[in-house]
PDB file of N, CA, C and O in Angstrom:
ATOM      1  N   UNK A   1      -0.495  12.434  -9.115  1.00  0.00           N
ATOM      2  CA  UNK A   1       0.044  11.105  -9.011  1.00  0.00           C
ATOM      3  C   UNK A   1      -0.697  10.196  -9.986  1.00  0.00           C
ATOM      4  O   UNK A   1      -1.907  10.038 -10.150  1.00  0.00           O
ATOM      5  N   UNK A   2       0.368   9.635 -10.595  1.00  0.00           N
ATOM      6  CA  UNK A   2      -0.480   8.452 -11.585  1.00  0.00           C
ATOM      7  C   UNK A   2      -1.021   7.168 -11.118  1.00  0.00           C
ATOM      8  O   UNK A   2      -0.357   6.312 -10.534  1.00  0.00           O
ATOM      9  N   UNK A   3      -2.120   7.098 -11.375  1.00  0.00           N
ATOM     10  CA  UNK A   3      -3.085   5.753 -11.058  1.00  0.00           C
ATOM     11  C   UNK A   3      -2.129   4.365 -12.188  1.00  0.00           C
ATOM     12  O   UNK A   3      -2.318   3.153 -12.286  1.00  0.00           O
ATOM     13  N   UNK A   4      -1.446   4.996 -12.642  1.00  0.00           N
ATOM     14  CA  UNK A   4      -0.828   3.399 -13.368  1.00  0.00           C
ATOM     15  C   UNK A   4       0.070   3.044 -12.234  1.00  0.00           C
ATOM     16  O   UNK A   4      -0.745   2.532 -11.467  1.00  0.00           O
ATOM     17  N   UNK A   5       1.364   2.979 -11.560  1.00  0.00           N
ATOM     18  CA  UNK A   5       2.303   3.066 -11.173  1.00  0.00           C
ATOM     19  C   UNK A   5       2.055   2.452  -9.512  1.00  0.00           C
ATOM     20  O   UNK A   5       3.063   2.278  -8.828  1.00  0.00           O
ATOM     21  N   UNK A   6       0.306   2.059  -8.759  1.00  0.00           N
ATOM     22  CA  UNK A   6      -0.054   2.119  -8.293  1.00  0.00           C
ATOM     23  C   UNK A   6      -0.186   0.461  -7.740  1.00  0.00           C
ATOM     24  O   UNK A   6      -1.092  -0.312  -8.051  1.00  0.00           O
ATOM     25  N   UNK A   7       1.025   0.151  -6.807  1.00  0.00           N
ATOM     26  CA  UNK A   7       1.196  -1.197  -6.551  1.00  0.00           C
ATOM     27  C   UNK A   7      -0.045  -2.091  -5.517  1.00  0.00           C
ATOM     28  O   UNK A   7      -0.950  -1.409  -5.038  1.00  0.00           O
ATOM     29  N   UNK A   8      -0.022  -3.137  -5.317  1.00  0.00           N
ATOM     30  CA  UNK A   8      -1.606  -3.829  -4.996  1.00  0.00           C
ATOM     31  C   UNK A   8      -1.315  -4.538  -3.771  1.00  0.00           C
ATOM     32  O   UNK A   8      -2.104  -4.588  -2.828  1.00  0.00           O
ATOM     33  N   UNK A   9      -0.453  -4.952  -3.787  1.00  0.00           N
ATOM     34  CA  UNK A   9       0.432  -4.979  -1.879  1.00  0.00           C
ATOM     35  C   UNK A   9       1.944  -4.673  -1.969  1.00  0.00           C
ATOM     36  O   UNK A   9       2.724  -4.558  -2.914  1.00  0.00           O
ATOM     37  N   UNK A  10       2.062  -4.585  -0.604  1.00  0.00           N
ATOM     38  CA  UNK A  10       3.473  -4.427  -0.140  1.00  0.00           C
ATOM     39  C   UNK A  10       4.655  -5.819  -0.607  1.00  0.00           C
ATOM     40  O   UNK A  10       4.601  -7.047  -0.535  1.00  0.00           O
ATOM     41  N   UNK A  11       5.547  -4.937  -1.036  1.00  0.00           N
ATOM     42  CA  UNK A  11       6.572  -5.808  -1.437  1.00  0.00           C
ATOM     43  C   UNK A  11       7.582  -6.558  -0.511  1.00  0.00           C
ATOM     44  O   UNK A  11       8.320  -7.485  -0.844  1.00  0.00           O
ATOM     45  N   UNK A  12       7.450  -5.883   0.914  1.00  0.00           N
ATOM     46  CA  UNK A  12       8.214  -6.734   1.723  1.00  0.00           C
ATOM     47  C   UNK A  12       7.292  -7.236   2.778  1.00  0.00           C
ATOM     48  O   UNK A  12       7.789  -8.179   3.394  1.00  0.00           O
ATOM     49  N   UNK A  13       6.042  -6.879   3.195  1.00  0.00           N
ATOM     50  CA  UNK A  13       5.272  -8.146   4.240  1.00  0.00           C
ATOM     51  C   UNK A  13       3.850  -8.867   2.933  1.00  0.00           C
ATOM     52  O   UNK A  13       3.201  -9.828   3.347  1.00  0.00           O
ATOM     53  N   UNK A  14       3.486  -8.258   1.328  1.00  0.00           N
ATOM     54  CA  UNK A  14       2.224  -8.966   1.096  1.00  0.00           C
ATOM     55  C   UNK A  14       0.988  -7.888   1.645  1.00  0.00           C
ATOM     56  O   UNK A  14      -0.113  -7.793   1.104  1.00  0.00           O
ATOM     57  N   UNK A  15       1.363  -7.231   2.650  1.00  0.00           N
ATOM     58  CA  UNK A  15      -0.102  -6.366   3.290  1.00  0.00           C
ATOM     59  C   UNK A  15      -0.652  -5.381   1.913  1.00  0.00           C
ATOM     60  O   UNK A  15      -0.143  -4.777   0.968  1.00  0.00           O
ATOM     61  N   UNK A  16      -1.772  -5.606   2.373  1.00  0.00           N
ATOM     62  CA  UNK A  16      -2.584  -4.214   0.855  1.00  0.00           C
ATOM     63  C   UNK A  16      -2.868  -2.874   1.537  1.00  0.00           C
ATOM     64  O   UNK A  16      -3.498  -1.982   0.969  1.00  0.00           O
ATOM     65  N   UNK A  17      -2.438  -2.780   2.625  1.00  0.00           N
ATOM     66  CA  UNK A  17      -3.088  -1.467   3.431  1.00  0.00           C
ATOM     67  C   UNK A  17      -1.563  -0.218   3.077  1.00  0.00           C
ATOM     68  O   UNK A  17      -0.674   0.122   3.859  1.00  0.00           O
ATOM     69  N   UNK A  18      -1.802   0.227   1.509  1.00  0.00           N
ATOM     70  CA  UNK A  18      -0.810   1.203   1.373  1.00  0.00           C
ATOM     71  C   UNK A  18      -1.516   2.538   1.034  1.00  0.00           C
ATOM     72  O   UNK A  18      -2.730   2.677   0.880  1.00  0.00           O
ATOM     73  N   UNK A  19      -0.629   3.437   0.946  1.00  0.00           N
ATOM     74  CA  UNK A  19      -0.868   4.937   1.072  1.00  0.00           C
ATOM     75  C   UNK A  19       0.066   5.302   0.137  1.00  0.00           C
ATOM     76  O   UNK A  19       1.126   4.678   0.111  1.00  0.00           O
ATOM     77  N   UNK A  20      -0.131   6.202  -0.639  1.00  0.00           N
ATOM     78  CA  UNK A  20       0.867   6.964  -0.629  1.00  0.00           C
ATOM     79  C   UNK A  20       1.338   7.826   0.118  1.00  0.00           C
ATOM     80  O   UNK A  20       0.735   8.311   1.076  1.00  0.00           O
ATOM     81  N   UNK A  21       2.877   8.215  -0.367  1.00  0.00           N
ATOM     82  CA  UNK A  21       4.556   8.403   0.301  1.00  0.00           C
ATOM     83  C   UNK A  21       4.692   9.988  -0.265  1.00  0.00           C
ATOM     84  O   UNK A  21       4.665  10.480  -1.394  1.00  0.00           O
ATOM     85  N   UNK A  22       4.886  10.646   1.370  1.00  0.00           N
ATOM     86  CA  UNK A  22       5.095  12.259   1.258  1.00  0.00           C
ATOM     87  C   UNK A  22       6.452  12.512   0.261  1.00  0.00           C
ATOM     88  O   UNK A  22       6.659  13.619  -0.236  1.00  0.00           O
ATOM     89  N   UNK A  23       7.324  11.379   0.037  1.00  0.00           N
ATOM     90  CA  UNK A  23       8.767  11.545  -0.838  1.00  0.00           C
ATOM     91  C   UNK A  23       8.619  12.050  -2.152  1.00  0.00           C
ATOM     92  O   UNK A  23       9.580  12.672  -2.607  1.00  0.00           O
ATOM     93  N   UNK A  24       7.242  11.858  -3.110  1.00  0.00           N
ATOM     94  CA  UNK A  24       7.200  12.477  -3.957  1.00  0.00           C
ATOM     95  C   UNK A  24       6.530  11.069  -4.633  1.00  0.00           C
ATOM     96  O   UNK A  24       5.946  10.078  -4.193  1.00  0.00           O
ATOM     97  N   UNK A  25       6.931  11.533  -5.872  1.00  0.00           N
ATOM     98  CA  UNK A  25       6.115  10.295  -6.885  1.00  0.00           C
ATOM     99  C   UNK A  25       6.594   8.956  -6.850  1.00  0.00           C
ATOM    100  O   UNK A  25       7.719   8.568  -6.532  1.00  0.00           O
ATOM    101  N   UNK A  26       5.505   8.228  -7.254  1.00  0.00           N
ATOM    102  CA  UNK A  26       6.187   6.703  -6.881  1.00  0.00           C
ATOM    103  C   UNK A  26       6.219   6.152  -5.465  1.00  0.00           C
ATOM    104  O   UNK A  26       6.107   4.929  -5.379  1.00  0.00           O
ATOM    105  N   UNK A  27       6.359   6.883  -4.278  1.00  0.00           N
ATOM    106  CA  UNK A  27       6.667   6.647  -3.367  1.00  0.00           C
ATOM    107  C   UNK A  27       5.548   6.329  -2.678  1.00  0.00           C
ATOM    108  O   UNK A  27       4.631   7.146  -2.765  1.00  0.00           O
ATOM    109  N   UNK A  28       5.297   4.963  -1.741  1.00  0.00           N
ATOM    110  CA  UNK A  28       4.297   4.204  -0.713  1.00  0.00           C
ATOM    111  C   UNK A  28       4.746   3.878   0.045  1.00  0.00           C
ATOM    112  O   UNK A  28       5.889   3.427   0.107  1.00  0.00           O
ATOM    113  N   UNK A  29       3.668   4.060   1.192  1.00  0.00           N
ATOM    114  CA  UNK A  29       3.746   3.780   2.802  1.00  0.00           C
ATOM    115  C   UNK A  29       3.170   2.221   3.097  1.00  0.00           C
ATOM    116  O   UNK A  29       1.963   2.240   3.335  1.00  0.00           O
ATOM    117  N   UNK A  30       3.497   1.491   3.117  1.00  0.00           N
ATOM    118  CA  UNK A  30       2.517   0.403   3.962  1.00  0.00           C
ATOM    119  C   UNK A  30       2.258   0.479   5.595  1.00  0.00           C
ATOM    120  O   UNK A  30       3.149   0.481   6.444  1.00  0.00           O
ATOM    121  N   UNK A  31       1.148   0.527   5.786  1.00  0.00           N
ATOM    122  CA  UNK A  31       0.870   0.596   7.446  1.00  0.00           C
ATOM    123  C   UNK A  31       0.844  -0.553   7.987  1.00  0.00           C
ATOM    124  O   UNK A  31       0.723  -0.459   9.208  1.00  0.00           O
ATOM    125  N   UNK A  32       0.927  -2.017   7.459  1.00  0.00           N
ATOM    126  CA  UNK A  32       1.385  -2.830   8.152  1.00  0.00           C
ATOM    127  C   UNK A  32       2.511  -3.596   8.556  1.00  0.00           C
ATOM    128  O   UNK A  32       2.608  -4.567   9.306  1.00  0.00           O
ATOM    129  N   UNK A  33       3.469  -2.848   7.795  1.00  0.00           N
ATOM    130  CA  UNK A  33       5.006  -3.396   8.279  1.00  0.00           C
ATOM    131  C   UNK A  33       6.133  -1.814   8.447  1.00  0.00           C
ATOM    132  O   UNK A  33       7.331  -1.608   8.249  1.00  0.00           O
ATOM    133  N   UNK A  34       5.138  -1.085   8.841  1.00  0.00           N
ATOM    134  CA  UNK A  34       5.677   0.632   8.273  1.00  0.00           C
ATOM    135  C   UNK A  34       6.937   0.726   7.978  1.00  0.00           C
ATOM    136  O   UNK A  34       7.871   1.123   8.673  1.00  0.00           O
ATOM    137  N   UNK A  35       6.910   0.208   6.544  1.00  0.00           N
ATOM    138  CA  UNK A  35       8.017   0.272   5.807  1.00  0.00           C
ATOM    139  C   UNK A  35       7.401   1.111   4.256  1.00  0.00           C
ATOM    140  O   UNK A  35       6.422   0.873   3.550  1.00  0.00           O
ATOM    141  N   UNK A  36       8.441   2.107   4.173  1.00  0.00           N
ATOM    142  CA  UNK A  36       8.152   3.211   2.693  1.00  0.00           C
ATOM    143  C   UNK A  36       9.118   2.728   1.585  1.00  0.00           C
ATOM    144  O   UNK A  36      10.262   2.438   1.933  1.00  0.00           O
ATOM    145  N   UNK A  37       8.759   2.612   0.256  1.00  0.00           N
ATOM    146  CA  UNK A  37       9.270   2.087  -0.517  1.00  0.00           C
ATOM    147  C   UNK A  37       9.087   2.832  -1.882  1.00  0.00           C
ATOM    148  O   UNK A  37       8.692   3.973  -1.644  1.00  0.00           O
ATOM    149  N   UNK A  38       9.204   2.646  -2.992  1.00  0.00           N
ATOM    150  CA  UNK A  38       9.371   3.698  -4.108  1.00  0.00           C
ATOM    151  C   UNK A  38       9.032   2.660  -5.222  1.00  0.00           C
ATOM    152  O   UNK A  38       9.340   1.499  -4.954  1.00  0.00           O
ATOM    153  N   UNK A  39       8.358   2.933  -6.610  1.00  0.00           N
ATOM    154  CA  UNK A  39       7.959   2.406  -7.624  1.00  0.00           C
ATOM    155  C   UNK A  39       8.901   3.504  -8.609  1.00  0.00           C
ATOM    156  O   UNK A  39       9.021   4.724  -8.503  1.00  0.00           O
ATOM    157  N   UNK A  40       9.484   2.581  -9.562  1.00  0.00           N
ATOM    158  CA  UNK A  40      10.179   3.462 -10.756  1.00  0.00           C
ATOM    159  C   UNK A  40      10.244   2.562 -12.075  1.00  0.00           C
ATOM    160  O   UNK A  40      10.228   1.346 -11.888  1.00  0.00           O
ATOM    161  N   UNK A  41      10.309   2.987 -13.269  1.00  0.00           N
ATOM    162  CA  UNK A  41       9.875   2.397 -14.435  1.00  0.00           C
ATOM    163  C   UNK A  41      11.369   2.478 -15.054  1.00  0.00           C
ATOM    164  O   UNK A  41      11.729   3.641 -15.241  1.00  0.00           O
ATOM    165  N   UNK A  42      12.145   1.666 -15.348  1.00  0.00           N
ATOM    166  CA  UNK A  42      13.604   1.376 -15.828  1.00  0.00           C
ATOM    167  C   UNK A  42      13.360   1.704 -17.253  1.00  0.00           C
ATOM    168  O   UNK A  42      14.137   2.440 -17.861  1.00  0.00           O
ATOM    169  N   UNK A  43      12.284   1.171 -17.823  1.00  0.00           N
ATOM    170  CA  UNK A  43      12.744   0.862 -19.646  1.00  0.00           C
ATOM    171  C   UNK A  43      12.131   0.108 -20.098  1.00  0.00           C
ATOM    172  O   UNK A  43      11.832  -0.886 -19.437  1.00  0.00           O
ATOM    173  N   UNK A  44      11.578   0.304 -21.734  1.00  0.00           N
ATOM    174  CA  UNK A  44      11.134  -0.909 -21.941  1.00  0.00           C
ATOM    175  C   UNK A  44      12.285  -1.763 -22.228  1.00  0.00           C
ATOM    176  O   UNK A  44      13.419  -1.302 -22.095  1.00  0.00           O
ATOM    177  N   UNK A  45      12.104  -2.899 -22.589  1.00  0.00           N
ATOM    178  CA  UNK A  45      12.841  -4.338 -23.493  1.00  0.00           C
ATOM    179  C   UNK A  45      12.806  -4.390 -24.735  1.00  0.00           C
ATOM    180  O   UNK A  45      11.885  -3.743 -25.234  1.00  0.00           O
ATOM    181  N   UNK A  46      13.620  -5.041 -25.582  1.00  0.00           N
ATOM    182  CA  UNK A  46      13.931  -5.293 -26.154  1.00  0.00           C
ATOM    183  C   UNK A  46      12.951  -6.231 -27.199  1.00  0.00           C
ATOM    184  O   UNK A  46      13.312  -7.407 -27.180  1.00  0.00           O
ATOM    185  N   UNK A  47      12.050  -6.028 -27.905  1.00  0.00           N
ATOM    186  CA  UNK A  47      11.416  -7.050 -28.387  1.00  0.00           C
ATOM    187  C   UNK A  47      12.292  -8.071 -28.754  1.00  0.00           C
ATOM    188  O   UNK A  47      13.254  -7.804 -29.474  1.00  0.00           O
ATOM    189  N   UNK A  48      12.008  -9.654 -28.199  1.00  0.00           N
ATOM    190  CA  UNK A  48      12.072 -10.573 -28.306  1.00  0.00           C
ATOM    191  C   UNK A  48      13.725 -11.285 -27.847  1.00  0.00           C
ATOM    192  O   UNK A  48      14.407 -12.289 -28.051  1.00  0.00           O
ATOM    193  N   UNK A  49      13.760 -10.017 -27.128  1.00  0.00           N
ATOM    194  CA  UNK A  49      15.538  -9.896 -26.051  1.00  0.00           C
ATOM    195  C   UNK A  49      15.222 -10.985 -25.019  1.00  0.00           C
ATOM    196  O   UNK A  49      14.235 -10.778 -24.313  1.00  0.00           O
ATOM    197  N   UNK A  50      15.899 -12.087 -24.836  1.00  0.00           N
ATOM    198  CA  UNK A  50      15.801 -12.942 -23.440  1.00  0.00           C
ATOM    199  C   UNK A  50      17.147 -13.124 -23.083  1.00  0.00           C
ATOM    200  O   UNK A  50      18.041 -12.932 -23.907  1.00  0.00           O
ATOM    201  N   UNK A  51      17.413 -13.542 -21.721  1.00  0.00           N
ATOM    202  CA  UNK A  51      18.232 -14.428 -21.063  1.00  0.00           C
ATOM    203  C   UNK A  51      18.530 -15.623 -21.788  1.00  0.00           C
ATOM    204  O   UNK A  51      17.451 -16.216 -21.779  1.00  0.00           O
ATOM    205  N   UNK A  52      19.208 -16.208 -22.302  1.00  0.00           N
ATOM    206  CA  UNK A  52      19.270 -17.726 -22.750  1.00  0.00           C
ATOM    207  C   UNK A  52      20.357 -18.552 -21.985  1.00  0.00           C
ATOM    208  O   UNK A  52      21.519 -18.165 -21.858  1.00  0.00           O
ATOM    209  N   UNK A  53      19.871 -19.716 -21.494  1.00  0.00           N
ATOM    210  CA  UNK A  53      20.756 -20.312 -20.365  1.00  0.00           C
ATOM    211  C   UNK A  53      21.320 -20.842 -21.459  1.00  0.00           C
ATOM    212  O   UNK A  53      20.758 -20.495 -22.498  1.00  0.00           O
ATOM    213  N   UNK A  54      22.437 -21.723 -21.616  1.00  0.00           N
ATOM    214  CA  UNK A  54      23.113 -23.175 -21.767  1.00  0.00           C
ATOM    215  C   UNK A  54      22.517 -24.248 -21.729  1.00  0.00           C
ATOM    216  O   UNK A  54      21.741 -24.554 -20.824  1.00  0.00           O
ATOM    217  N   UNK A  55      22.864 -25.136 -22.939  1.00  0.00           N
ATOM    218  CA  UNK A  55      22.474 -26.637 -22.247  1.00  0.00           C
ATOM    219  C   UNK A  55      23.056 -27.079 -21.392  1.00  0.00           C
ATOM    220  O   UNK A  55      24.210 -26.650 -21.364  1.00  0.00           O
ATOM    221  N   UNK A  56      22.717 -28.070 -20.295  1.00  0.00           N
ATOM    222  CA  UNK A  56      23.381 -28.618 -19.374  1.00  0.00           C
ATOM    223  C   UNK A  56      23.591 -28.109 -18.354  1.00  0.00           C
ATOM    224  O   UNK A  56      23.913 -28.855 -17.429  1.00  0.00           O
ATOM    225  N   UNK A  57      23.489 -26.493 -18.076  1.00  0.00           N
ATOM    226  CA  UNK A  57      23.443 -25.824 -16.703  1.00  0.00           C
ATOM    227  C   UNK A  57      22.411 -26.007 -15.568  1.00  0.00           C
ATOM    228  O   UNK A  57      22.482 -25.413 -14.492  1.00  0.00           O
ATOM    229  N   UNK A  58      21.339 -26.982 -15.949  1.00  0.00           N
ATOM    230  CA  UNK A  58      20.498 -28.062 -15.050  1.00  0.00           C
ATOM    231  C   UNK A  58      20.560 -28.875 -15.013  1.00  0.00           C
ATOM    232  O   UNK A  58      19.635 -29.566 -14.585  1.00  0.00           O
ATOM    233  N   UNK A  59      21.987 -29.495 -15.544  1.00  0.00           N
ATOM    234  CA  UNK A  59      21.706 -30.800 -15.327  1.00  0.00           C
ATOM    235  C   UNK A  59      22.905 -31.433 -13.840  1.00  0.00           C
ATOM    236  O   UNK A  59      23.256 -32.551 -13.466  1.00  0.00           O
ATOM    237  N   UNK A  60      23.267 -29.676 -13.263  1.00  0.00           N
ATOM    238  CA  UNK A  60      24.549 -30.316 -12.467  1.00  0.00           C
ATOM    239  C   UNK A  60      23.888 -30.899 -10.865  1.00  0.00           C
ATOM    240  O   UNK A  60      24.636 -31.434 -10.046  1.00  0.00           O
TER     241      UNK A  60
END
């Protein structure tokens, strides 16, 4: 298991008390909301690729 990929709390209560997840790679247990959840790496980006809003779409 890779030490990069290795999240620092739980994504749905905030708790840091995780383990890893018998599911295979990527996969963590948190023991304080015992909820199991999965880490996966999509892709990099696009150098210098953004979202660009509109003008005026804050101003409604």
């Amino acid at each position: 298991m890779s030490e990069r990929a290795a999240p620092f709390y739980c994504p749905y209560c905030g708790d840091e008390d995780l383990r890893p997840g018998e599911q295979g790679h990527g996969a963590w247990e948190c023991a304080s909301c015992n909820r199991a959840f999965q880490l996966k790496f999509l892709g990099l980006l696009a150098r210098g690729l953004r979202h660009q809003t509109t003008q005026g779409d804050d101003d409604i």
